[in-house]
C-alpha positions in Angstrom: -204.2 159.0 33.0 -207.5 159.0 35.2 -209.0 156.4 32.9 -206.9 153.3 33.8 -208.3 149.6 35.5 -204.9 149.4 37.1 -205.2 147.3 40.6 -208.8 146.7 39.9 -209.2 142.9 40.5 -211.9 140.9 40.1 -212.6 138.1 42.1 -215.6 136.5 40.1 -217.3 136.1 36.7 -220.3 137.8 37.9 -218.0 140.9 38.6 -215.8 140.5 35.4 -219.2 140.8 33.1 -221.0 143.1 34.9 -222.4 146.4 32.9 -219.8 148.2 34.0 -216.5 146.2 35.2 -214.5 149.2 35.5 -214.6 151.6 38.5 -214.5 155.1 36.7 -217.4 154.0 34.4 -219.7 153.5 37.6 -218.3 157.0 39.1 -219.6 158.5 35.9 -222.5 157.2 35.7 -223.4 157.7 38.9 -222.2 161.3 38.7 -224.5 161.7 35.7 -227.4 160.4 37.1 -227.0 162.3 40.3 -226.6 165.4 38.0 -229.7 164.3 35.7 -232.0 164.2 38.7 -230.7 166.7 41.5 -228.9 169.4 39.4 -230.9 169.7 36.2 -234.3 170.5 37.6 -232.7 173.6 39.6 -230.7 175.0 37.1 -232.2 174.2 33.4 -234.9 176.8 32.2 -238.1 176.4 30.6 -236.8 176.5 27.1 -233.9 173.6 27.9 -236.3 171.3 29.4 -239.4 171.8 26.8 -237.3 171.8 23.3 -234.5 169.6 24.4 -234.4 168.0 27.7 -238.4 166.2 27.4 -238.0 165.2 23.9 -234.2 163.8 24.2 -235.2 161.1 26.6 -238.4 160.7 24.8 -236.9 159.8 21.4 -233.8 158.5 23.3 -236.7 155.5 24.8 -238.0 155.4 21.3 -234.4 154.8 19.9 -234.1 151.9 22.5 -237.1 149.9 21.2 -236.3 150.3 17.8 -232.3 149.5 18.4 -233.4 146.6 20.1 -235.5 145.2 17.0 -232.7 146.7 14.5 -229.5 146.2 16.2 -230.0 143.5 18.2 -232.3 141.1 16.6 -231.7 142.6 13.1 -235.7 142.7 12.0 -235.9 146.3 9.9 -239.0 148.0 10.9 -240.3 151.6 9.4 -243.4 151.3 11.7 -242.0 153.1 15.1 -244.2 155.9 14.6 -247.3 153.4 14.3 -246.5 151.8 17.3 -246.0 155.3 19.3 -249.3 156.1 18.2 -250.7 153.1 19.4 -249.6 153.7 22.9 -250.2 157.3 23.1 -254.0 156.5 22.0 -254.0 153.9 24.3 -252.9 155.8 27.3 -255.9 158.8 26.0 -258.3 156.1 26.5 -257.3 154.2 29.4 -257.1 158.0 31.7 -260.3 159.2 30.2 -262.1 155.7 31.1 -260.4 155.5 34.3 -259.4 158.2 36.1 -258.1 157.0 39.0 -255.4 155.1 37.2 -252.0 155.6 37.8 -250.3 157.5 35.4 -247.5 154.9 34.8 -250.1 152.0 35.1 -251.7 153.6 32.3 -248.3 154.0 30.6 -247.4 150.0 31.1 -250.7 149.0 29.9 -250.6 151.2 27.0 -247.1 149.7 26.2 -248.9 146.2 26.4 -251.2 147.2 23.6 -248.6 148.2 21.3 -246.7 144.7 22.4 -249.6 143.3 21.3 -250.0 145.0 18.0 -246.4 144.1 17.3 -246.5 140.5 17.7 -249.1 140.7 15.1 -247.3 142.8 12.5 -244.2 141.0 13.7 -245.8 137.9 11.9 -244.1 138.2 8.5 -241.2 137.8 9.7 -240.8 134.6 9.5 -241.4 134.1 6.0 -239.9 137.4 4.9 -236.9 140.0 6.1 -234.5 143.2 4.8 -236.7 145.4 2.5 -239.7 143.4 2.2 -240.3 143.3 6.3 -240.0 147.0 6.0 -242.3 147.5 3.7 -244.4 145.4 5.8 -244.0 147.3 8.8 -244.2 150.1 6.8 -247.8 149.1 5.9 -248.4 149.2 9.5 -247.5 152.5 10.0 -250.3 153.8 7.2 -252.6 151.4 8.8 -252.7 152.3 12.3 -252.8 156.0 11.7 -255.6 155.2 9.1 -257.9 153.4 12.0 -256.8 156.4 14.6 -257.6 159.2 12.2 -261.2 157.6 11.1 -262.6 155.8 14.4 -263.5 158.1 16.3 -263.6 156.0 19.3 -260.1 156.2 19.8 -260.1 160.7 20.5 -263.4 160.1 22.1 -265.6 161.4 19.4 -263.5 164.9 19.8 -264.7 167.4 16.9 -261.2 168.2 16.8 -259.7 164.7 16.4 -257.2 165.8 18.7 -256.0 163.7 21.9 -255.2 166.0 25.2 -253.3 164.4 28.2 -255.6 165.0 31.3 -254.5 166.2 34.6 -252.8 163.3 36.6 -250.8 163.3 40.2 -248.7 161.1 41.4 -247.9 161.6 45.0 -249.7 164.9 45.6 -247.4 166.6 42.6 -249.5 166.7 39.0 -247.7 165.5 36.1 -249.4 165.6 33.6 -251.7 168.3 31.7 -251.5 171.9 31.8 -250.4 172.7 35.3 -247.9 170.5 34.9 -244.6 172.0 35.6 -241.9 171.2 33.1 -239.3 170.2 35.9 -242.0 167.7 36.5 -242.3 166.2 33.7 -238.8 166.2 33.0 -238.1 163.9 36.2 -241.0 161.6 35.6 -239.6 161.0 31.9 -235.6 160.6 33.4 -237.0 158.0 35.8 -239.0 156.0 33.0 -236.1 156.2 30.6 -233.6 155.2 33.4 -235.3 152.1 34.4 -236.3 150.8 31.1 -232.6 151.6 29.7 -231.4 149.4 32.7 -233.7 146.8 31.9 -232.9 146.8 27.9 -229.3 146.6 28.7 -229.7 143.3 30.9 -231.8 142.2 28.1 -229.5 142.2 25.5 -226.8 140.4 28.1 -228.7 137.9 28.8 -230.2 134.7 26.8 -233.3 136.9 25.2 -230.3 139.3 24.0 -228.1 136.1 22.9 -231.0 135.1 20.9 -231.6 137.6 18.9 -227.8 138.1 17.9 -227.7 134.5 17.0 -230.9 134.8 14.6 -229.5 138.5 13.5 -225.8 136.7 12.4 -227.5 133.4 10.8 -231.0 132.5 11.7 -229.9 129.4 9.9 -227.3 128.7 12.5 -229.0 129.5 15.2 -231.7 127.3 14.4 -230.0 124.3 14.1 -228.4 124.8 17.8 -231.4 125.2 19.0 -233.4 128.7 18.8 -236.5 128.9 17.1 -236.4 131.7 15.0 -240.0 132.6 14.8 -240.6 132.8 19.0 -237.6 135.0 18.9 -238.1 137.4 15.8 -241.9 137.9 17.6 -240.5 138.6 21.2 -238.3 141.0 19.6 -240.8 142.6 18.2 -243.2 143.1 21.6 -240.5 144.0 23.1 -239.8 146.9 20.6 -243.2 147.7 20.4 -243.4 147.6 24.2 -240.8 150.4 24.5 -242.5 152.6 21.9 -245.2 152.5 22.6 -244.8 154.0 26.3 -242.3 156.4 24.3 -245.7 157.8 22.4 -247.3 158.1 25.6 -245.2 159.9 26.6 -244.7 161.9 24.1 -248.3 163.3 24.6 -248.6 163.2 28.1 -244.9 164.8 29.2 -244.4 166.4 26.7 -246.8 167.8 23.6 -249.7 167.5 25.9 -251.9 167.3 22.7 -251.5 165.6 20.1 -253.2 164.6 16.1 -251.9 161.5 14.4 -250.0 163.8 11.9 -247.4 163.9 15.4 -246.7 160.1 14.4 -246.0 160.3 10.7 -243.6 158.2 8.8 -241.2 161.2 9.0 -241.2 160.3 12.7 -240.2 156.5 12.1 -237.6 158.0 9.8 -236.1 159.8 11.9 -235.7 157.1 15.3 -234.0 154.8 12.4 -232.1 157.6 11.9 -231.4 158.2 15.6 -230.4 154.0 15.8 -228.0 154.5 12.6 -226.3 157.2 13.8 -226.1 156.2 17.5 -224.9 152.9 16.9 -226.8 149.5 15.7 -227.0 147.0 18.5 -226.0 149.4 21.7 -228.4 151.3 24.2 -225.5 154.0 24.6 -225.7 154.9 20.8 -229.7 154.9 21.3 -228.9 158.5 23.5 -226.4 159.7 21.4 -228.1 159.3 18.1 -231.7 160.9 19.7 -229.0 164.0 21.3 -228.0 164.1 17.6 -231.4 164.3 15.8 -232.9 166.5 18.9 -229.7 169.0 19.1 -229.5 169.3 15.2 -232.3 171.6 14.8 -231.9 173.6 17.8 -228.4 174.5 16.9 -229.4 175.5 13.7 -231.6 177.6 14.9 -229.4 179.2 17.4 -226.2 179.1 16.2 -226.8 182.2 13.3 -227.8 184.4 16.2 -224.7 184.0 17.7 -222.8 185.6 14.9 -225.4 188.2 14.5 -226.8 186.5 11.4 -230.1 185.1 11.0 -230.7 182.1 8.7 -234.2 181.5 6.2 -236.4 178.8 7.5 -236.6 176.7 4.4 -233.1 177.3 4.1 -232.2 176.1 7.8 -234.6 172.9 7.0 -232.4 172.4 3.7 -229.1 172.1 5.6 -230.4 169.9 8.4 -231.7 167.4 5.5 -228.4 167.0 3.9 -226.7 167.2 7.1 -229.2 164.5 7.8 -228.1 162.3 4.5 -224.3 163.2 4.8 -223.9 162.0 8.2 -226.1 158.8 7.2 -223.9 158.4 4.6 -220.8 158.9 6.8 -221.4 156.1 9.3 -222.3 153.9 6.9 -219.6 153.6 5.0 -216.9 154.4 7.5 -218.4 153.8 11.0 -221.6 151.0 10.3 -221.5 151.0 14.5 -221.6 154.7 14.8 -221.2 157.1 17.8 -221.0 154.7 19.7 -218.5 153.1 18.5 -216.4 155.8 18.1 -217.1 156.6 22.0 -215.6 152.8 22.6 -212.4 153.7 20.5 -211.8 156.6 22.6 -211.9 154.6 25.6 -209.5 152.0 24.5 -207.1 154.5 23.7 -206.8 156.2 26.5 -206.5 152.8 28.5 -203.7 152.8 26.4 -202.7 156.0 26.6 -199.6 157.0 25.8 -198.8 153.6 24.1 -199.2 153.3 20.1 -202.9 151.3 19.7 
């Protein structure tokens, strides 16, 4: 078999624990990326990049804050549409009031804010977790889109209420706003997911990521060797709010273009716990396989009538993608807590073992 370490040696620790230790994993990654960026662009059409492309790797960056709150540091939080809506606002205001800004200035600041608001609804933690933390965070979710719906400061005094992204270069090329191209877009989202998903997984290696496992397991245990539970439960929480934050900017500025706070509903927060539940708790990988999930659902619902000449009702199409919703909730629950992610890592092992019983 192709997918064997046999004769790979390692001649340090560093080498031995890196991201990926085995040889094939770094060709494929490297093939995908080179793919992702160079072939995708050229060959995917308007309707691939728009309905699935833009909004997998924005929910997929979404997923990752979220996972990394949920999975890692095992804080439940129903306010991810809150804090997307936080950094899409803030992004609005920061291009309108400066237009010379950088787009992905704008972006990191924005993501900032949202760290910002998290540490502060991050605060009960410490006294409280499971279902009473999200209903906490929950309460942040009606909050925030409460203050963005009635102050109009925030859209600018629009009649509307409505945020648009502005026109923005970077480099010459615009990439945001109507002229926009969606191969545009679609890069400048790749690259933003890419770096941050690097960064999240080095996060969760290293001591922050050790942290938060510890106080996820036992938050008793951990601190009696030493970690202080509240610094760690908030820095899990800026962090998370970090990443959704610029996931809401993006949102409205790659991919919506406009956008009311009805786009950052609770169904939204619903469905990136979803995406982190069926994924995989506690692994980026399972972040982009639980968003292709949620994202792809629809879209082959959709579709997939019209290939057998059929078509399907609307509300009956919406019907079957809720209980395929539940049913696959309730699947990985019960038989695979870890989810798709997981069952990718079984896959693996077996064909390292492969043809040898496992």
């Amino acid at each position: 078999m192709l997918y064997r370490e046999t004769g790979q040696f390692k001649i340090s620790y560093a080498a031995d624990q890196s991201v990926f230790p085995i040889a094939q994993d770094r060709w494929f990654i490297a093939a995908a990326l080179a793919f992702a960026f160079l072939v995708v662009p050229w060959i995917a059409n308007e309707y691939m990049l728009q309905a699935v492309l833009i909004p997998l790797l924005i929910f997929s960056m979404a997923a990752i804050g979220l996972n990394l709150l949920v999975g890692y540091a095992g804080q439940l939080s129903l306010g991810t549409g809150g804090f997307m809506a936080v950094g899409a606002y803030m992004t609005y205001k920061l291009t309108t009031a400066f237009p010379d800004l950088n787009i992905i200035v704008a972006f990191l600041l924005a993501g900032l804010v949202a760290a910002g608001v998290g540490l502060v609804f991050g605060i009960p933690s410490l006294r409280i977790k499971g279902f009473y933390l999200a209903v906490a965070t929950l309460a942040s979710q009606f909050f925030l889109l409460w203050l963005f719906n009635k102050v109009a400061w925030f859209y600018n005094y629009n009649s509307s209420g409505t945020i648009t992204a502005p026109p923005r270069e970077m480099f010459g090329v615009v990439v945001t706003g109507p002229t926009a191209t969606a191969e545009v877009r679609y890069t400048v989202a790749l690259s933003i997911v890419v770096v941050f998903a690097i960064i999240a997984k080095n996060l969760v290696r290293g001591r922050i990521g050790r942290s938060w496992m510890a106080v996820r397991d036992m938050d008793i245990a951990a601190e009696i060797i030493g970690i202080r539970p509240f610094q760690t439960k908030l820095m899990a929480f800026a962090i998370s709010s970090f990443y959704c934050g610029v996931a809401g900017a993006m949102l409205v500025f790659l991919w919506l273009g406009s956008a009311e706070t009805e786009a950052f509903s609770i169904n939204e927060s619903f469905n990136v716990l979803f995406m982190v539940i069926i994924g995989g708790l506690g692994s980026i990988l399972g972040s982009f396989l639980g968003a292709a999930f949620i994202v792809g659902l629809p879209i082959f619902l959709t579709n997939a009538p019209q290939w057998f000449g059929a078509a399907m009702p609307i509300d009956l199409q919406k019907h079957i993608e809720i209980m395929l919703f539940g049913s696959m909730i309730i699947f990985f629950l019960i038989v695979e807590p870890h989810g798709l992610a997981r069952l990718w890592q079984i896959t693996k092992q077996k064909l390292r073992l492969w043809p040898f019983p496992y």
